[in-house]
LUMLUMGU-484762 format. One record per residue (C-alpha): residue number from 1; residue in three letters; x, y, z. Coordinates in steps of 0.2 Angstrom, whole numbers, padded with zeros to 4 digits. Layout:
BEGIN
+------+------+-------+-------+-------+
| resi | resn |    c1 |    c2 |    c3 |
+------+------+-------+-------+-------+
|  NUM |  ALA |     X |     Y |     Z |
...
+------+------+-------+-------+-------+
% end
This chain:
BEGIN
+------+------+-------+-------+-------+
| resi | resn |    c1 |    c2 |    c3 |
+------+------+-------+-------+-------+
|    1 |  UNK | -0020 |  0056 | -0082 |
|    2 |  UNK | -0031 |  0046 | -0096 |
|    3 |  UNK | -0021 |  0039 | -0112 |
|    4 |  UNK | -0029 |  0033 | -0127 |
|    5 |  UNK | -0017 |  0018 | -0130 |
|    6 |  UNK | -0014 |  0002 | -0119 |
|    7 |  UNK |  0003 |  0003 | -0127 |
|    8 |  UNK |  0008 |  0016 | -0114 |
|    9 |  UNK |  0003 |  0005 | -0100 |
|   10 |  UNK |  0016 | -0010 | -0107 |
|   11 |  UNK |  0029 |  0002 | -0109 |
|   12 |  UNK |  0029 |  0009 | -0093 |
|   13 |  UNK |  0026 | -0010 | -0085 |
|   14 |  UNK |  0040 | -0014 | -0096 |
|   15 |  UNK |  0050 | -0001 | -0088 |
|   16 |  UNK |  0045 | -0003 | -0072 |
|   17 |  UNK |  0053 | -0023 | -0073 |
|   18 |  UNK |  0067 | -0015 | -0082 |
|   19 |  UNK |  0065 | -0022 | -0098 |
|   20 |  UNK |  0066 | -0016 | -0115 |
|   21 |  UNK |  0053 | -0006 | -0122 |
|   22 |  UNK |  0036 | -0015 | -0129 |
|   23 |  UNK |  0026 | -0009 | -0145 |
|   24 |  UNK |  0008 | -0015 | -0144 |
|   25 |  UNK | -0008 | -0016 | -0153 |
|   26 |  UNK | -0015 |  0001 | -0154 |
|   27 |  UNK | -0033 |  0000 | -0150 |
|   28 |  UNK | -0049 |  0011 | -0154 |
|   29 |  UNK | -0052 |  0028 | -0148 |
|   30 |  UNK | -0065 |  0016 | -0136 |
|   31 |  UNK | -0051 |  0012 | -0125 |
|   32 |  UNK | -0046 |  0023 | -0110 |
|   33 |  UNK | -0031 |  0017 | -0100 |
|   34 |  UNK | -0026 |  0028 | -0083 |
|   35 |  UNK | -0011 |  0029 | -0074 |
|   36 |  UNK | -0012 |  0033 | -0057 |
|   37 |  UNK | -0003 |  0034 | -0038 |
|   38 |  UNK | -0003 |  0037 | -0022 |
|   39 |  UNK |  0014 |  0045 | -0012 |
|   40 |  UNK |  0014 |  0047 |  0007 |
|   41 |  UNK |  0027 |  0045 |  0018 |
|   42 |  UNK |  0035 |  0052 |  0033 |
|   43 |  UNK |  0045 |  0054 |  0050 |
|   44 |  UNK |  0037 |  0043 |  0065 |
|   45 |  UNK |  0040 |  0043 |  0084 |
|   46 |  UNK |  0039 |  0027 |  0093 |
|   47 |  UNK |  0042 |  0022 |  0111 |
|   48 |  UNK |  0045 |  0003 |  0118 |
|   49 |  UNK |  0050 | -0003 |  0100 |
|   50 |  UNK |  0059 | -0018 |  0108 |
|   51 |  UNK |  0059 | -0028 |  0121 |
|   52 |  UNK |  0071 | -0018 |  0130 |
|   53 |  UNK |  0060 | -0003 |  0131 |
|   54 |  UNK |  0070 |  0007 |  0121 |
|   55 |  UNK |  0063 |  0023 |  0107 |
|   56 |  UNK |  0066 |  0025 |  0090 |
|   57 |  UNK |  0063 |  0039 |  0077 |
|   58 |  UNK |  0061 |  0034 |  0060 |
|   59 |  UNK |  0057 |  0035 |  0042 |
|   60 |  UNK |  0042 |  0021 |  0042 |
|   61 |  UNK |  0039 |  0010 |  0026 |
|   62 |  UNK |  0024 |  0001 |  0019 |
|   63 |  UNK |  0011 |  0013 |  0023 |
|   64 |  UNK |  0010 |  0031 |  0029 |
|   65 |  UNK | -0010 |  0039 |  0030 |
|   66 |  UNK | -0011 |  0027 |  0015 |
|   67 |  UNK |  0002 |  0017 |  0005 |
|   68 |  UNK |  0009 |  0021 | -0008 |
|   69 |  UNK |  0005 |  0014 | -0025 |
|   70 |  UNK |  0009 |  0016 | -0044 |
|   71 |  UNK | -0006 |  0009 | -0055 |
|   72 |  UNK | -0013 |  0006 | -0074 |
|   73 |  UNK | -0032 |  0006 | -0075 |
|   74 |  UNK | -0041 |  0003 | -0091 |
|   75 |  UNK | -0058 |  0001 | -0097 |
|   76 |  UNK | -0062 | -0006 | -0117 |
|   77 |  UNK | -0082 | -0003 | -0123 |
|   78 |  UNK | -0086 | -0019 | -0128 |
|   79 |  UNK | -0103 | -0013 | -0132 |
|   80 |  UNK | -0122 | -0017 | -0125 |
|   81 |  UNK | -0117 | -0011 | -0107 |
|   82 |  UNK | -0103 | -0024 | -0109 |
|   83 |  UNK | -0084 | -0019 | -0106 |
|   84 |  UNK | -0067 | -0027 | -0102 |
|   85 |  UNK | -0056 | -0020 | -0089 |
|   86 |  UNK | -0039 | -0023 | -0081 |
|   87 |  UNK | -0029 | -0016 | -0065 |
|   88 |  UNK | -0010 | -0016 | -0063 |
|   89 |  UNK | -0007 | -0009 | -0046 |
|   90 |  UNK |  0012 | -0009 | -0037 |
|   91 |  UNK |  0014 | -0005 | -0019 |
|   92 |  UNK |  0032 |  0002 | -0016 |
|   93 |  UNK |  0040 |  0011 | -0001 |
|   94 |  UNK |  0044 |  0032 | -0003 |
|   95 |  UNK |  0058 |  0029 |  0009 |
|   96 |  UNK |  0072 |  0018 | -0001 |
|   97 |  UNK |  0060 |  0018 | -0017 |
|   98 |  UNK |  0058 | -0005 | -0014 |
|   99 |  UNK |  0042 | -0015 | -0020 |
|  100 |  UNK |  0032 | -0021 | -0008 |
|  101 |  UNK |  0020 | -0036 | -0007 |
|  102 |  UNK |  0038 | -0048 | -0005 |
|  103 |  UNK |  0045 | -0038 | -0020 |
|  104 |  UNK |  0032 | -0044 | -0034 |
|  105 |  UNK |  0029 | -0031 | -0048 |
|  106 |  UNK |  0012 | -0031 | -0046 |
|  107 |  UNK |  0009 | -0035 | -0030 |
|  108 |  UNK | -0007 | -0024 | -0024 |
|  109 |  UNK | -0016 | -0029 | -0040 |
|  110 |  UNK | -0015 | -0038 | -0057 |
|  111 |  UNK | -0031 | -0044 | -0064 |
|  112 |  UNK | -0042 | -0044 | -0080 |
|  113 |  UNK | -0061 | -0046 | -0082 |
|  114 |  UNK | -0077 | -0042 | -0090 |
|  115 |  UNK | -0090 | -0030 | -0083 |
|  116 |  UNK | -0108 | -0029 | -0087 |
|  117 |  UNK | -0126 | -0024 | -0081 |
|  118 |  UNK | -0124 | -0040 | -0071 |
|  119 |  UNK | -0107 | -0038 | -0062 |
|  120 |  UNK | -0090 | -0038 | -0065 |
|  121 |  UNK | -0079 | -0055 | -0065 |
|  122 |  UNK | -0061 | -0055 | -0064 |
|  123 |  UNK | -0045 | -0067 | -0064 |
|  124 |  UNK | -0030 | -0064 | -0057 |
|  125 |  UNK | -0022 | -0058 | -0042 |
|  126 |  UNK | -0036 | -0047 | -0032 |
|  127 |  UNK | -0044 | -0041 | -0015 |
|  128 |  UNK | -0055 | -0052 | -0007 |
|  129 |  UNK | -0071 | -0049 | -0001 |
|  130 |  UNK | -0066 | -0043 |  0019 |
|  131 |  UNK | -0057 | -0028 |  0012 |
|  132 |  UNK | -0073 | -0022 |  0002 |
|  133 |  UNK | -0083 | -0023 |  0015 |
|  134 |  UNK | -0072 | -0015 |  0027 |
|  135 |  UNK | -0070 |  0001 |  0017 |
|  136 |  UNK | -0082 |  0012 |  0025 |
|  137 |  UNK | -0085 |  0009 |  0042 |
|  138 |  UNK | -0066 |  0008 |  0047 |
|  139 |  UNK | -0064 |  0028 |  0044 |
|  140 |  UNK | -0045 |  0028 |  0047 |
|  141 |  UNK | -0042 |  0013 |  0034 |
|  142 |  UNK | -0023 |  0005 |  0031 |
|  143 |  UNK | -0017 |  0019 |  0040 |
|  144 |  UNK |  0001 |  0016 |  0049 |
|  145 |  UNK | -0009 |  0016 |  0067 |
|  146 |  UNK | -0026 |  0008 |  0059 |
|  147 |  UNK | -0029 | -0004 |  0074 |
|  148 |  UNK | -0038 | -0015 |  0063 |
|  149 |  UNK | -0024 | -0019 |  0052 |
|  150 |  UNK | -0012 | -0017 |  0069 |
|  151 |  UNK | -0021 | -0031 |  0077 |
|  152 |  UNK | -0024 | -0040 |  0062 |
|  153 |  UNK | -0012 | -0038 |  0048 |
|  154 |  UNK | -0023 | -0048 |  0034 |
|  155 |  UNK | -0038 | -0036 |  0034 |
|  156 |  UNK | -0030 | -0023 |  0024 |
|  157 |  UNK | -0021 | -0034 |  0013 |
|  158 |  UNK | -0033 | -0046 |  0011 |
|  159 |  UNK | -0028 | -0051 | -0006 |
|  160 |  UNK | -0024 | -0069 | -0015 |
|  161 |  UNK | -0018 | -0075 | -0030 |
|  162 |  UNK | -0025 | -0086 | -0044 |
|  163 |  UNK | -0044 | -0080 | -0040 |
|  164 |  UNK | -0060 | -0079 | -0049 |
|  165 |  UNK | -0068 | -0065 | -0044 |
|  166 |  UNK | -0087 | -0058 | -0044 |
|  167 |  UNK | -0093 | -0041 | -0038 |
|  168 |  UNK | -0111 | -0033 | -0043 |
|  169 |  UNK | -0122 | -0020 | -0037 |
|  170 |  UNK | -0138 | -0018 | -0040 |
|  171 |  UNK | -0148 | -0003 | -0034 |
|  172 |  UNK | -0140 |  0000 | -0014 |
|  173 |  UNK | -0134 | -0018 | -0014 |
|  174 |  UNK | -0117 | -0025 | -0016 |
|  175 |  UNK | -0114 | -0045 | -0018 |
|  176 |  UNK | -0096 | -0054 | -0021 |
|  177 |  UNK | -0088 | -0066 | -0018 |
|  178 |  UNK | -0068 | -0073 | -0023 |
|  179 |  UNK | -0061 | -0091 | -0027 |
|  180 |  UNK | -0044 | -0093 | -0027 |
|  181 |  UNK | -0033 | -0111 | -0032 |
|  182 |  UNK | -0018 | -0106 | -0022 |
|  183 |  UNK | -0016 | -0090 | -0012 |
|  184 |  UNK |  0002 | -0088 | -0012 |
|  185 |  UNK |  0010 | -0095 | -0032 |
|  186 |  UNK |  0026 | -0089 | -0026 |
|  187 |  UNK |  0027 | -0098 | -0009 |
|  188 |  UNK |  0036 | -0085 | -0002 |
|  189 |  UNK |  0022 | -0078 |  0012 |
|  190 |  UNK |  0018 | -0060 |  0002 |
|  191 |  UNK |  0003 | -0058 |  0010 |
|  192 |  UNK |  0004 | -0052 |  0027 |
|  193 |  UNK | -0007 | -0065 |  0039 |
|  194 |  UNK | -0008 | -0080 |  0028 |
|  195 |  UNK |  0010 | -0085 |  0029 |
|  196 |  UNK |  0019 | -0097 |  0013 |
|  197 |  UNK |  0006 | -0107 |  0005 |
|  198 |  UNK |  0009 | -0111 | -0014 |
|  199 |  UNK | -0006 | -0121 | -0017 |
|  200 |  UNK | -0012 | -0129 | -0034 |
|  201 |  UNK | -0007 | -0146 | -0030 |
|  202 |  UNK | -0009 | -0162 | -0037 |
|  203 |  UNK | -0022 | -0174 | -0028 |
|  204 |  UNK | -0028 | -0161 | -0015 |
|  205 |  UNK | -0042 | -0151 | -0022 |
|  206 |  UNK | -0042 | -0141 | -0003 |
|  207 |  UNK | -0024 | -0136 | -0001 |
|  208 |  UNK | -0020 | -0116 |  0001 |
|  209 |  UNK | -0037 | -0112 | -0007 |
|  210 |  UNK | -0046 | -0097 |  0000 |
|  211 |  UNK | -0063 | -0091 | -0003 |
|  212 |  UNK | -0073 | -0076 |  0002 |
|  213 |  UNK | -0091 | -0070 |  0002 |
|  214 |  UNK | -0101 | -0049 |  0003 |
|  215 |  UNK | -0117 | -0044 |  0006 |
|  216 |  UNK | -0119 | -0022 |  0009 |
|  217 |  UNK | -0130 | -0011 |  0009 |
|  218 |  UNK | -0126 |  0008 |  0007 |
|  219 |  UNK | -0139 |  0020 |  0007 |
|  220 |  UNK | -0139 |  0039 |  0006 |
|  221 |  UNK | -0134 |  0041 |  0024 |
|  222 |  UNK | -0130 |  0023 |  0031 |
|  223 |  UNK | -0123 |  0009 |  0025 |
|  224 |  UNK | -0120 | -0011 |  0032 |
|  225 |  UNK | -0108 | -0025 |  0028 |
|  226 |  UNK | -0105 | -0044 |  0032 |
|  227 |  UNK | -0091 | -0054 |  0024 |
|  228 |  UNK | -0082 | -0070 |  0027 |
|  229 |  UNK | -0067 | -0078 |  0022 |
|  230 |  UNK | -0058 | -0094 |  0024 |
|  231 |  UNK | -0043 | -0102 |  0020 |
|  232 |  UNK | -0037 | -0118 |  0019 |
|  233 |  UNK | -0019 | -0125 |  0025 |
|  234 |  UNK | -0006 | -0131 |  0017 |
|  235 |  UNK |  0012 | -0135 |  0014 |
|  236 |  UNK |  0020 | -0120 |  0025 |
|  237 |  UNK |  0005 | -0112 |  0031 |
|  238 |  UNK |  0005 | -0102 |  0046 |
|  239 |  UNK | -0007 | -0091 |  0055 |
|  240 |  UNK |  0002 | -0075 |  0062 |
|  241 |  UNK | -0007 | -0068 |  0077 |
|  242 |  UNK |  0004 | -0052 |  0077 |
|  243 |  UNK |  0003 | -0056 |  0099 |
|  244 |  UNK |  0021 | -0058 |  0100 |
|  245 |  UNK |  0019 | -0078 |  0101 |
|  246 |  UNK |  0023 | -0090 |  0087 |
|  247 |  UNK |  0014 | -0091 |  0071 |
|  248 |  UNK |  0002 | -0108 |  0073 |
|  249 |  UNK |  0005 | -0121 |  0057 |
|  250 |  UNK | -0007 | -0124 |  0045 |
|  251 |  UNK |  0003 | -0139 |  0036 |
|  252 |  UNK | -0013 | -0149 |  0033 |
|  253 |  UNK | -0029 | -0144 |  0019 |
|  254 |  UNK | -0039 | -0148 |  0033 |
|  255 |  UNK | -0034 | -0134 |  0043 |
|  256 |  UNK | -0042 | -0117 |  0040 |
|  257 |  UNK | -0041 | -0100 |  0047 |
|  258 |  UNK | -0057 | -0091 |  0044 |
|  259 |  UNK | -0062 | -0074 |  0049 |
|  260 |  UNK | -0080 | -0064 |  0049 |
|  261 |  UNK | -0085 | -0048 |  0050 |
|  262 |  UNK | -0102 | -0037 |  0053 |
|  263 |  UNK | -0099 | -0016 |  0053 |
|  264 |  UNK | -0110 |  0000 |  0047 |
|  265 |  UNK | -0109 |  0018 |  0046 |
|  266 |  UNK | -0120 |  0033 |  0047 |
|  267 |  UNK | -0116 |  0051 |  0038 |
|  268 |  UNK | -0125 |  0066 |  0042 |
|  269 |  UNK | -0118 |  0083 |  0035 |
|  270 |  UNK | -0098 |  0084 |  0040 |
|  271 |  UNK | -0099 |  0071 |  0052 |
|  272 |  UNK | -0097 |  0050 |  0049 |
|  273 |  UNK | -0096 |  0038 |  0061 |
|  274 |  UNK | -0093 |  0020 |  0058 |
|  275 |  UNK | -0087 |  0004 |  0069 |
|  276 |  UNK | -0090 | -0016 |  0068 |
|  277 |  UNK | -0083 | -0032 |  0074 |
|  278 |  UNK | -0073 | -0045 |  0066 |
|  279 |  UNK | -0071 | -0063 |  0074 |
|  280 |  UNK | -0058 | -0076 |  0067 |
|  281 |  UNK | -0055 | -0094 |  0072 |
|  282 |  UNK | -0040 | -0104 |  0067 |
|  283 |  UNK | -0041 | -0124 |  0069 |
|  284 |  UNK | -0026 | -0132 |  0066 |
|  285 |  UNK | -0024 | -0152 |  0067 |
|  286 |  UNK | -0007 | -0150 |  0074 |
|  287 |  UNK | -0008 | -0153 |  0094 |
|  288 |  UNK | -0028 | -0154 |  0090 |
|  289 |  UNK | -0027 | -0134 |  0094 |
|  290 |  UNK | -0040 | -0120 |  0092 |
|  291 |  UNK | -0038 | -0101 |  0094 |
|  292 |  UNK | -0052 | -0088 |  0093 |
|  293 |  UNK | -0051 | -0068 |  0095 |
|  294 |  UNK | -0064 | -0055 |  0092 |
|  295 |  UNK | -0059 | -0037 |  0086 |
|  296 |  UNK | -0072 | -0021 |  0092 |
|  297 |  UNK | -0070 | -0005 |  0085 |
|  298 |  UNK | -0077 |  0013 |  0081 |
|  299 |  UNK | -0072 |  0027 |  0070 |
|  300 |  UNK | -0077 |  0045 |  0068 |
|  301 |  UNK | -0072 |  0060 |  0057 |
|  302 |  UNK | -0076 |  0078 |  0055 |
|  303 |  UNK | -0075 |  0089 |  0040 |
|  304 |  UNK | -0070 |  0105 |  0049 |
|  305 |  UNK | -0066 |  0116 |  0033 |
|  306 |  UNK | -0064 |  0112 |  0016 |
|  307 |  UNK | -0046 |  0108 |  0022 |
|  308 |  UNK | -0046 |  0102 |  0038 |
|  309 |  UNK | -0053 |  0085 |  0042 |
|  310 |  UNK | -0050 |  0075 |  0061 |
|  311 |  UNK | -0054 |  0058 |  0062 |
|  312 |  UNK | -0051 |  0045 |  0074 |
|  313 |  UNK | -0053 |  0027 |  0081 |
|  314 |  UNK | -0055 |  0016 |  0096 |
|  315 |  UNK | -0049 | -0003 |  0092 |
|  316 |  UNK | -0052 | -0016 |  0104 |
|  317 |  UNK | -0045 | -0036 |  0103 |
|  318 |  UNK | -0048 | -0050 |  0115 |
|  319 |  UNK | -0040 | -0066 |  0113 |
|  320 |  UNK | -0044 | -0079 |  0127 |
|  321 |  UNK | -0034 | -0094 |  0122 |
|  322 |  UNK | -0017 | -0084 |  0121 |
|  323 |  UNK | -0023 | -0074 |  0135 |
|  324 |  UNK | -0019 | -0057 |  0124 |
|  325 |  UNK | -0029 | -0041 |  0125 |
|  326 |  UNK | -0022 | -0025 |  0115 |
|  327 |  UNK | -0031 | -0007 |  0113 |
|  328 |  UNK | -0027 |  0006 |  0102 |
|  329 |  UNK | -0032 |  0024 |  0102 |
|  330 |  UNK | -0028 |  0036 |  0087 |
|  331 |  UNK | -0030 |  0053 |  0082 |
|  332 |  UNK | -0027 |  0059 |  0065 |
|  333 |  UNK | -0028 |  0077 |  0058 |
|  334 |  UNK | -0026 |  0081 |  0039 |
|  335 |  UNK | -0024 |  0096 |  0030 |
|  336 |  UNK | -0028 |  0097 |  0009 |
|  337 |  UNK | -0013 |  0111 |  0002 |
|  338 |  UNK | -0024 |  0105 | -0014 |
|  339 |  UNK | -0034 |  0094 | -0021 |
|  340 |  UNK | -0022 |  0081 | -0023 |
|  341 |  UNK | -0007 |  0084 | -0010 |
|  342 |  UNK | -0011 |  0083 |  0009 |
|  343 |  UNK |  0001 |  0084 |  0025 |
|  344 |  UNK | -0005 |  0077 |  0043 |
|  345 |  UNK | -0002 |  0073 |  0062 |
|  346 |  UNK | -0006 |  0058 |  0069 |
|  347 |  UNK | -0003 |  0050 |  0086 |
|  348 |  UNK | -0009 |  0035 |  0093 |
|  349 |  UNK | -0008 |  0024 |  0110 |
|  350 |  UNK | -0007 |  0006 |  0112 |
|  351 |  UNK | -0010 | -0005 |  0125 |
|  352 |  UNK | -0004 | -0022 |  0129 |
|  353 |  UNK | -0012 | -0034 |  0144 |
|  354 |  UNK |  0003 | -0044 |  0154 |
|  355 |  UNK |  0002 | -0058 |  0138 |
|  356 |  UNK |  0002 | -0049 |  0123 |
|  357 |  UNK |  0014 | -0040 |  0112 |
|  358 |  UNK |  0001 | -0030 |  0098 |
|  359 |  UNK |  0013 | -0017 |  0092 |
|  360 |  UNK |  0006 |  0001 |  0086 |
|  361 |  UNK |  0014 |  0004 |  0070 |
|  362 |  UNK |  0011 | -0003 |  0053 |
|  363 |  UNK |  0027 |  0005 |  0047 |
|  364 |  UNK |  0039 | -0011 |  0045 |
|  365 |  UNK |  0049 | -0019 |  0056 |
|  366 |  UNK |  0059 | -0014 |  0070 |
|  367 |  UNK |  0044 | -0008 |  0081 |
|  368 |  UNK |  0039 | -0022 |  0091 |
|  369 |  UNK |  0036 | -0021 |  0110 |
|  370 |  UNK |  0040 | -0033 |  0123 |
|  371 |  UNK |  0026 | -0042 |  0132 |
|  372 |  UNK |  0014 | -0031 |  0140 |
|  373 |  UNK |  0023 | -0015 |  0136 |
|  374 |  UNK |  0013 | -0001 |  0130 |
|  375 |  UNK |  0017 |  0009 |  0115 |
|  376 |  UNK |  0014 |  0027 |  0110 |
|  377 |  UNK |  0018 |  0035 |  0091 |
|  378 |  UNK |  0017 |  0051 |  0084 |
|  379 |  UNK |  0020 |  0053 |  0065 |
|  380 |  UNK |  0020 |  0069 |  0053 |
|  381 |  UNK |  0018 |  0065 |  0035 |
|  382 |  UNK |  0011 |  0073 |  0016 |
|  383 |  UNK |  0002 |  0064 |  0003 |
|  384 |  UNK |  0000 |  0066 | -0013 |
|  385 |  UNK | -0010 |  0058 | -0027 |
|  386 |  UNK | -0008 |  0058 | -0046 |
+------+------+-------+-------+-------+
% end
C-alpha cells in the first residue's frame, strides 16, 4: 500500500503506542511512504517438550514460516541520486496479538539514513551484517524449525541498538559493515543471544559495543558471503548457548562473543541450493573460560508449480567444550492460494547427543527437551503479506 504523506505513518505509530493522534508536515508529491506486514501463524506438534518426555500441541509464537511484522517504509528524493529513508518495522505474535522483541514498539527495526550512488548509511536500531549475509544460502530462513536460528538464536535476530550503519553495492558486490554504542539501551536482554547489556558508559569506551563487517558477491546464478561480528561484554552480559546449560557471563568489556560465517548458493531453473558454516567463540575473564562451536548446513528448494514450492535443510552443530552435538532435519512444503496469502506443512527432527539439549522449535517457550532427548515437530500454518 503507497501513501503520499508521512503523516499517515505517525498517526498509525501513534496509534499503534496508543496515543492521541499526530498531525505532521505534509511533504511533496517526492515522498512515498509504505506500509506493510507479514501474518503467519499456526497449530504445531511437538514431542519431548520437557524434561519429562512429555508432548504438547500448541499455538506457537514468535515466528511461524516467517514472523510476523507490521512496518512503515519511506523514501524522500533528495535529488542527484541522493535520497533519505526510514524503517519502522514491529514484530508481534498472531496468537495473543503481544509485541515482540521484549515488548518494544519498534523492535524489528527503527532507523533513518541517507542513500546515495555510494551506499546507504543509517542510525538507529538495525540488522547487523550476519543477518545480510545469511539471506540466501540458508533457504529455509527464520523459520519455526530453521536449525540455524534453533542452534543459534542470534543469527536471525541479529539486530543492535544505537548503530551506525553502511551498506553499498556496487555492480555484484555488496560491502557493510554496523557500529553500535550499546547493543541493548533498555538493559532488558531484547535480543535473543546477546543477553542484558545497556552499554554507553562513562570511562569504558568498550563496554556492550558490537560491530560487524560483509563482503558478497551475487551473480546471475551463484552467490557468496562472509561476515563477522563481535560483541563486547558488559554489565549483565551473557552468552546463551541454547544447550540446555547456563548462559556464560560477560560482566567485563573485555569479554567478547564473536561469530563468523562463509556460505554460497547456486540457482539453476526451479532448483536452488545453498549451505555454509558459521563458527563462534565466546571468551569470558570469568573462570579464565573459553567455548567454541561450529555450525554446518545445507539447504535446497524446488519450484514444482507456480504454487507448489518444497524446500528443505540439514543443520549440523558441534560443541566440544560443552561436549553438545544437535542435528536438525526439516521439510517444508508451501502452497501460494495467491500472490500474497500462502498455507504450509512442515515437519522437522531433532537430534540431541547425551550432553545437549538443542530444542527444535523457535515457537516460544515451553518446548525444551531434557538432555539428550530427541525431538520431532510438525506444524500447519498460512501466511499472508500485505
Amino acid at each position: 500500500m503507497k501513501l503520499n504523506h508521512f503523516s499517515i505513518a505517525m498517526l498509525a505509530a501513534a496509534a499503534m503506542a496508543g496515543g492521541a493522534p499526530v498531525l505532521a508536515q505534509q511533504v511533496t508529491n517526492t515522498t512515498n511512504v509504505s506500509v506493510y506486514g507479514i501474518l503467519d501463524t499456526g497449530v504445531e506438534y511437538i514431542t519431548h517438550a520437557n524434561a519429562a518426555g512429555n508432548s504438547v500441541l500448541r499455538m506457537p509464537g514468535i515466528t511461524g514460516s516467517m514472523p510476523s511484522r507490521i512496518g512503515f517504509r519511506g523514501t524522500e528524493d533528495l535529488g542527484g541520486g541522493w535520497a533519505a529513508q526510514f524503517t519502522l518495522e514491529n514484530g508481534f505474535n498472531v496468537r495473543a496479538g503481544d509485541m515482540n522483541q521484549g515488548g518494544r514498539l519498534f523492535g524489528r527495526q527503527a532507523w533513518v539514513g541517507i542513500n546515495s550512488p555510494y551506499g546507504l548509511v543509517s542510525v538507529g536500531r538495525q540488522y547487523n551484517m550476519m543477518f545480510w549475509a545469511i539471506l540466501d544460502a540458508d533457504i529455509i530462513g527464520p523459520d519455526i524449525y530453521g536449525g540455524v536460528g534453533s542452534f543459534d538464536a542470534y543469527i536471525p535476530n541479529a539486530r543492535s541498538d544505537n548503530t551506525v550503519a553502511y551498506k553499498g553495492k556496487f555492480d555484484n558486490v555488496t560491502v557493510g559493515a554496523t557500529y553500535s554504542f550499546g547493543r541493548d539501551s533498555t538493559g532488558t536482554g531484547n535480543s535473543p543471544g546477546q543477553g542484558t547489556c545497556a552499554g554507553e558508559v562513562a570511562g569504558d569506551t568498550q563496554a556492550c559495543r558490537d560491530w560487524s563487517a560483509m563482503l558478497r558477491y551475487d551473480g546471475a546464478n551463484f552467490g557468496i558471503a562472509t561476515a563477522y561480528d563481535r560483541q563486547q561484554g558488559g554489565a549483565g552480559a551473557a552468552a546463551n548457548f541454547y544447550n540446555g546449560v547456563a548462559p556464560l557471563a560477560l560482566t567485563s568489556s573485555g569479554d567478547k562473543d564473536a561469530r563468523t560465517q562463509l556460505n554460497g548458493y547456486v540457482k539453476a531453473g526451479d532448483f536452488k541450493i545453498g549451505g555454509g558454516w558459521l563458527g563462534r567463540k565466546v571468551a569470558a575473564a570469568i573462570g579464565n573460560r573459553e567455548v567454541k562451536s561450529d555450525q554446518y548446513y545445507l539447504t535446497a528448494a524446488y519450484l514444482f508449480t507456480p504454487q507448489f514450492t518444497l524446500d528443505g535443510g540439514y543443520y549440523r552443530i558441534i560443541n566440544k567444550q560443552q561436549d553438545a552435538r544437535g542435528t536438525i532435519s526439516v521439510v517444508r512444503g508451501t502452497y501460494a492460494l495467491s500472490k500474497r496469502t500462502s498455507v504450509y506443512l512442515q515437519t522437522a527432527y531433532l537430534s540431541n547427543s547425551a550432553q545437549a539439549a538443542y530444542t527444535l522449535s523457535q515457537g516460544g517457550a515451553g518446548a525444551s527437551p531434557g538432555k539428550g532427548m530427541n525431538q520431532w515437530g510438525t506444524m500447519i500454518g498460512m501466511r499472508h503479506a500485505f
